[in-house]
C-alpha positions in Angstrom: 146.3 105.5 122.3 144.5 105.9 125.6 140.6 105.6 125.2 137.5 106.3 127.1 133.8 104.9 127.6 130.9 106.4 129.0 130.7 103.3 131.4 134.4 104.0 133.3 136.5 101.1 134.2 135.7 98.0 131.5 137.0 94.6 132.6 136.8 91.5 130.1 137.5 87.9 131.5 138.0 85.6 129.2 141.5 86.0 126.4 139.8 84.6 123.5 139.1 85.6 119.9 135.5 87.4 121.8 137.8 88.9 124.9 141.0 90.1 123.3 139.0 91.7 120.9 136.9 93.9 122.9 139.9 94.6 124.9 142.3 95.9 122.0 139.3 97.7 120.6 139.0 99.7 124.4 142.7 100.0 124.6 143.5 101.4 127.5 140.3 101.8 129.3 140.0 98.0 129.9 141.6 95.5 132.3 142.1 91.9 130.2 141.8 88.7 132.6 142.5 85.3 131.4 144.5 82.2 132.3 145.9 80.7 130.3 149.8 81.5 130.4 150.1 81.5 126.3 149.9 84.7 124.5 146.1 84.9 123.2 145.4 83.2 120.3 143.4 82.3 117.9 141.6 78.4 118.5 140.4 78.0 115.1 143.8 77.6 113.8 144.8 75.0 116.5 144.6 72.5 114.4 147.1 73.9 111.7 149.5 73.9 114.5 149.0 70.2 115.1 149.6 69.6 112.0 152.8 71.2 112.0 151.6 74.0 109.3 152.0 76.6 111.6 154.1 77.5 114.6 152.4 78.4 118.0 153.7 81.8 117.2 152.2 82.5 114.3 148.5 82.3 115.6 149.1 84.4 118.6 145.9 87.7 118.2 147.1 91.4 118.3 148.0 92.3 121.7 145.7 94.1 123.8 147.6 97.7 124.9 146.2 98.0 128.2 146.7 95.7 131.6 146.4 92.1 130.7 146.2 89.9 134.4 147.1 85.9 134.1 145.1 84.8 136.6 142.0 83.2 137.1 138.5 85.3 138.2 136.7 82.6 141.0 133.8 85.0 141.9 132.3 87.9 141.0 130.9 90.5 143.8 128.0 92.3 141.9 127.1 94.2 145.2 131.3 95.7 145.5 131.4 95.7 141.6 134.5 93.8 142.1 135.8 90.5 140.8 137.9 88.0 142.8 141.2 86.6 141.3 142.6 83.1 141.8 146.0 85.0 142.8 144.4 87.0 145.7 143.8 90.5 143.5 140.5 92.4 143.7 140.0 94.0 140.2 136.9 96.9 140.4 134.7 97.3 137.5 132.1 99.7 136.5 131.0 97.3 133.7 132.0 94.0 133.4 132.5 91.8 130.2 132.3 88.0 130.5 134.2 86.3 127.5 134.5 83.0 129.2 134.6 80.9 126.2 133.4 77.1 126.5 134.4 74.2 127.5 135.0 70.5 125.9 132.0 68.1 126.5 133.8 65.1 127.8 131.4 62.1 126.8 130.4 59.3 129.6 132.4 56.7 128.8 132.7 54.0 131.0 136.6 53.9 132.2 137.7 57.4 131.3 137.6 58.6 135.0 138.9 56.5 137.9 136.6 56.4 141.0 136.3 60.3 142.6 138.8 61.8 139.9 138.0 64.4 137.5 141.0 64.0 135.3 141.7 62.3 132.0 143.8 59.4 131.9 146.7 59.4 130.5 147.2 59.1 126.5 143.7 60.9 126.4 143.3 64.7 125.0 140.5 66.9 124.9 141.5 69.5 121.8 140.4 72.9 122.7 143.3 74.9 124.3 147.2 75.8 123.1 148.1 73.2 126.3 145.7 70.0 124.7 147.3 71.1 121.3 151.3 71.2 122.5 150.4 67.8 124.3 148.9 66.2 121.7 152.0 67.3 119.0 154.6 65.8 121.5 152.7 62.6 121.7 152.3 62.2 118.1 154.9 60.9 116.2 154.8 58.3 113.0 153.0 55.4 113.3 151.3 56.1 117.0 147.6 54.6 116.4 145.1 57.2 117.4 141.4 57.2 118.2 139.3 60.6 117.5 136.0 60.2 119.3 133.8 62.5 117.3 132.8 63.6 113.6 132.0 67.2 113.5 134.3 70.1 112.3 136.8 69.6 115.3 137.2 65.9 115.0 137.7 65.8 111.2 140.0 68.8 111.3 142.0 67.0 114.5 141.9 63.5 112.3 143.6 65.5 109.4 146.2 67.0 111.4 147.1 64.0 113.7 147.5 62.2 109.8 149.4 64.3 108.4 151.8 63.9 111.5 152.2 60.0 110.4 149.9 58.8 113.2 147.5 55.9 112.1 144.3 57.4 112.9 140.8 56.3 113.1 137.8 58.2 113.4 134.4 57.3 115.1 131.2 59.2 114.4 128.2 58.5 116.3 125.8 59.8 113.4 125.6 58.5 109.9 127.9 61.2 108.4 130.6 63.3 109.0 130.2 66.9 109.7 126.4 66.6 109.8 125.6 69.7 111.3 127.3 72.0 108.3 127.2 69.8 105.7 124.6 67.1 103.5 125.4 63.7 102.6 126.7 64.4 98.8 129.1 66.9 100.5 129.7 65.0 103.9 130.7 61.8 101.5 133.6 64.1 99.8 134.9 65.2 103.2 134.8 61.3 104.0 136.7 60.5 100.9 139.3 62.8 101.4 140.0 61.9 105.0 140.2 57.7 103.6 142.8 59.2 100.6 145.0 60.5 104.0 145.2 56.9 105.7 142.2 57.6 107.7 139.9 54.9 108.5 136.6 56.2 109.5 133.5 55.0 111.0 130.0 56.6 111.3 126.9 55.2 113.1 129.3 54.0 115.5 129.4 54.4 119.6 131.9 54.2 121.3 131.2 52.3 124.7 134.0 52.8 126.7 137.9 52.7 127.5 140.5 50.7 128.7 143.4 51.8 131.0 147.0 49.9 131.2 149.3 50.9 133.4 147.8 54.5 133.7 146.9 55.4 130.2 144.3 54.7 127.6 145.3 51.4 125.5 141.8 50.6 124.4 138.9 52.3 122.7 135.8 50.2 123.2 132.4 50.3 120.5 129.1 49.5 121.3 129.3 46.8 118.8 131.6 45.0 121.3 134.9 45.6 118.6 137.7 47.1 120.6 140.2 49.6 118.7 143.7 49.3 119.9 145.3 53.5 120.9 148.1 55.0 122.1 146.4 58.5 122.0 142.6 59.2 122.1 141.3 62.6 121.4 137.8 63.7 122.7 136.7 65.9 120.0 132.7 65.5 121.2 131.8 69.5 120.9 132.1 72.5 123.5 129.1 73.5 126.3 129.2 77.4 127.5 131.4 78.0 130.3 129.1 79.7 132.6 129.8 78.8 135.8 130.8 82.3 137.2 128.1 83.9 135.9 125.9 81.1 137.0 127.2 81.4 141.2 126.4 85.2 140.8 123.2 84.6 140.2 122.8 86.2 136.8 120.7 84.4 134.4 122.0 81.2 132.8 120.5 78.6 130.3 122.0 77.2 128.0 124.2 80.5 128.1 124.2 83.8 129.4 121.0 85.4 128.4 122.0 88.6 126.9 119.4 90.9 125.3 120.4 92.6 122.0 122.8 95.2 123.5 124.8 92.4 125.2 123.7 92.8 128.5 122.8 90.0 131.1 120.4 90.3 133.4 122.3 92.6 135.4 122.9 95.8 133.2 126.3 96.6 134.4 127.6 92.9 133.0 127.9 92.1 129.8 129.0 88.8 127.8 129.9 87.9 124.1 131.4 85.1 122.4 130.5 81.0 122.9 129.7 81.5 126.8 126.9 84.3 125.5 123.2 83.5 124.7 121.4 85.8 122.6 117.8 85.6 120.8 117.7 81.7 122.6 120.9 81.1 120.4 124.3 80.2 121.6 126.5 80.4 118.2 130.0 78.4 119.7 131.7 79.8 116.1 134.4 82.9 115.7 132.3 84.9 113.4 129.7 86.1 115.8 132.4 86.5 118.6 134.0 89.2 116.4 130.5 90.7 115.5 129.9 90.7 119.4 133.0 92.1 120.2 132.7 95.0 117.8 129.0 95.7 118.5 129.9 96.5 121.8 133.2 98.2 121.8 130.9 100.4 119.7 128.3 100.8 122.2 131.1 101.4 124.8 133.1 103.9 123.0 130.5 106.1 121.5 127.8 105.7 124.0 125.2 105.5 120.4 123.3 101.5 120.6 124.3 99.5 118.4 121.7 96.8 118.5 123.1 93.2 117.9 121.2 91.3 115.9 122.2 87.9 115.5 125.0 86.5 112.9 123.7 84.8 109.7 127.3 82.4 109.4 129.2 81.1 106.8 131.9 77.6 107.4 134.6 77.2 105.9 137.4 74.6 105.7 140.9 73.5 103.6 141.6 70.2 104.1 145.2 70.2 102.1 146.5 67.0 100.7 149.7 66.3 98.1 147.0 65.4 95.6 145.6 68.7 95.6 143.0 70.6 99.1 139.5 69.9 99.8 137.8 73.4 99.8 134.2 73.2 100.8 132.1 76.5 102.6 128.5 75.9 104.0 125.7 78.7 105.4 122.2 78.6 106.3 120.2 75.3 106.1 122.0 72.6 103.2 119.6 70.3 103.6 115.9 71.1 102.2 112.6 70.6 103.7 109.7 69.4 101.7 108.3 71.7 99.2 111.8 73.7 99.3 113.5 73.8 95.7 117.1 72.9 94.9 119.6 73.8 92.5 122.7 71.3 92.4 126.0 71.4 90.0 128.2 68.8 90.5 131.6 68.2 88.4 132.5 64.5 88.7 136.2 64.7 86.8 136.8 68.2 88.8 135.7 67.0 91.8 133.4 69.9 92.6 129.8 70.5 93.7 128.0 73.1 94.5 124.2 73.1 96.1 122.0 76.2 97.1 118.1 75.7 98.9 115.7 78.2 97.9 112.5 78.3 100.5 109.3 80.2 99.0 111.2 83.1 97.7 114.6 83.2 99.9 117.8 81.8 99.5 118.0 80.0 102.9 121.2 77.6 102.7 123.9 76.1 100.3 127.5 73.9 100.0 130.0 74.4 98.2 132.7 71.9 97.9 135.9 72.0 95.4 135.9 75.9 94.1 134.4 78.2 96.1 135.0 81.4 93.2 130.8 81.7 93.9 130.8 81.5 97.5 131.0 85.4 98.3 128.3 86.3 95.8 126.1 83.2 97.2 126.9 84.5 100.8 126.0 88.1 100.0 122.9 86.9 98.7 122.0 84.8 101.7 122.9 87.6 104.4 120.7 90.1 102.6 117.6 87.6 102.9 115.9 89.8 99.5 113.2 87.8 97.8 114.8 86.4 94.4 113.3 87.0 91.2 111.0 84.8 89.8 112.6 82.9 87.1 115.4 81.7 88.6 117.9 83.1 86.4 120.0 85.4 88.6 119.9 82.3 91.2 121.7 80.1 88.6 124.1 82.8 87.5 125.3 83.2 91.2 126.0 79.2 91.4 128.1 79.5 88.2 129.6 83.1 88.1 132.8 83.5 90.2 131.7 86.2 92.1 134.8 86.6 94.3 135.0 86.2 98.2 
């Protein structure tokens, strides 16, 4: 199906869950850039393909119908409209759509980079692209010690996967818990537990220091306790930062992201981003949910000429850790952790291994955790993301912790 906008030629750089979106939604009337030589994907699932759950394959997004260029953009030429490709190729625009994604945050430890080198070491793996992941499942094998650096969502899901692979892995966190920034400590605890009941040893309020190289890979990981971890593989898992550096050396207007106002628009009107490279409201979100939202707000706008203001995503984790014994489900939104004067509502099922928490702030349902069955979590959700005052005695508040009010 051939489509048109009312801004003419649309081209999207970037071929993630944010880019390839936007694209298939144009069809025809945009030009995809990006890459990376793999089909587009989608990231979150990286981790299922590590742990050899699912093929590379089977992750792969719906195609985009229109021209797709593998190649990287290096500059963009607001004054020609015009962006510069790694391979030599000028590709005009009349509105352009950055979708560049982020980048791993590689932490400063001393010994990771020889002298005037910018590449990893060998036996060390950032986890963020198809490549890291393919690397990573030809180095594992059973019984190959591994070190994950880092304790948030990416680092526990890469610690599951590398285990159930048959590597002996341990995990460092740098803050008291696991998952710190979704979850609170009754929850984070659970999380912990399961990851010890897969062979994973892991170890919070602990820095890691440095490495040491032997014969041209990573054999050490050194704490700031002085205790050195022996590794054959060690995966940075230490969060993502924007990637903005295009949009950055064409002078548009970078801070922690590109600023975008809420019809997606930098701060020059005939370029647009979306996705973890975007900024919007002083917020850069880093999670798939608002991508799609983004995505979809603006094919919108671009199709149909109506506005379709973007106003922020309220967002909802969720995660399966599986096990023999039976998967870890647990779903957090919102704020789990409540501020003085905030009430709390907490169920908790010792033999069934379930808990669920909600926060309730003056008369709004800011935040909640689920962990073991999430039958509630769509009602709880719904709830949240409509932001209505709740009624006064608490009753309806209580029937959504304990009704199963479907997903």
């Amino acid at each position: 199906m051939t489509y048109s906008t009312d801004t003419g030629r649309v081209v999207v750089i970037g071929t993630g869950l944010a880019g390839t979106r936007l694209a298939r939604r144009l069809g025809s009337a945009a030009v995809l850039i990006g890459e990376e030589a793999h089909t587009p994907y989608n990231r979150v699932l990286l981790a299922e393909v590590l742990a050899g759950s699912y093929g590379a394959d089977v992750i792969a997004l719906p195609r985009h119908t229109g021209t797709h260029l593998r190649t990287r953009a290096v500059r963009i030429d607001r004054a020609e409209r015009v962006v510069r490709c790694e391979d030599g190729s000028d590709v005009p625009y009349d509105t352009l759509v950055l979708a560049t994604g982020s980048n791993p945050v590689l932490p400063p430890l001393r010994g990771l980079f020889a002298p005037g080198s910018a590449e990893l070491p060998g036996g060390v793996h950032a986890f963020r692209t198809m490549d890291d992941c393919l690397a990573l499942s030809r180095a594992v094998a059973p019984g190959v010690r591994a070190v994950v650096v880092g304790g948030g969502l990416l680092g526990v899901s890469a610690a599951r996967a590398l285990a159930l692979r048959g590597a002996q892995v341990v995990l460092t966190q740098q803050s008291e818990r696991l998952m710190e920034r979704q979850l609170d400590p009754r929850s984070s605890h659970l999380v912990h537990e399961h990851l010890t009941a897969l062979g994973v040893e892991v170890h919070t309020q602990c820095r890691v220091r440095g490495v040491g190289v032997a014969d041209g890979a990573v054999r050490r990981v050194e704490l700031a306790d002085g205790y050195v971890l022996g590794t054959d593989l060690t995966v940075l898992a230490c969060g993502v930062r924007p990637r903005t550096g295009l949009a950055a050396a064409a002078g548009l207007d970078v801070r922690e992201g590109i600023v975008v106002d809420d019809e997606l628009r930098t701060s020059d009107p005939r370029v647009r981003a979306i996705g973890d490279c975007a900024q919007h409201a002083g917020r850069v979100y880093g999670l798939a949910t608002p991508a799609v939202e983004q995505a979809d707000a603006l094919a919108e706008n671009l199709l149909s000429g109506r506005r379709r203001p973007y106003a922020g995503t309220r967002t909802l984790t969720r995660l399966t850790l599986p096990h023999e014994a039976g998967p870890l489900d647990l779903a957090a939104f919102g704020e789990p952790e409540a501020l003085p004067g905030d009430d709390v509502v907490q169920l908790a099922d010792a033999t069934r291994g379930t808990y669920r928490k909600v926060v309730v702030r003056g008369d709004r349902l800011v935040g909640g955790v689920l962990v073991g069955e999430l039958g509630t979590v769509g009602a709880l959700a719904r709830a949240w993301e409509a932001d209505d005052p709740l009624p006064d005695d608490g009753a309806p508040l209580l029937h959504l912790l304990t009704h199963d009010g479907g997903l």
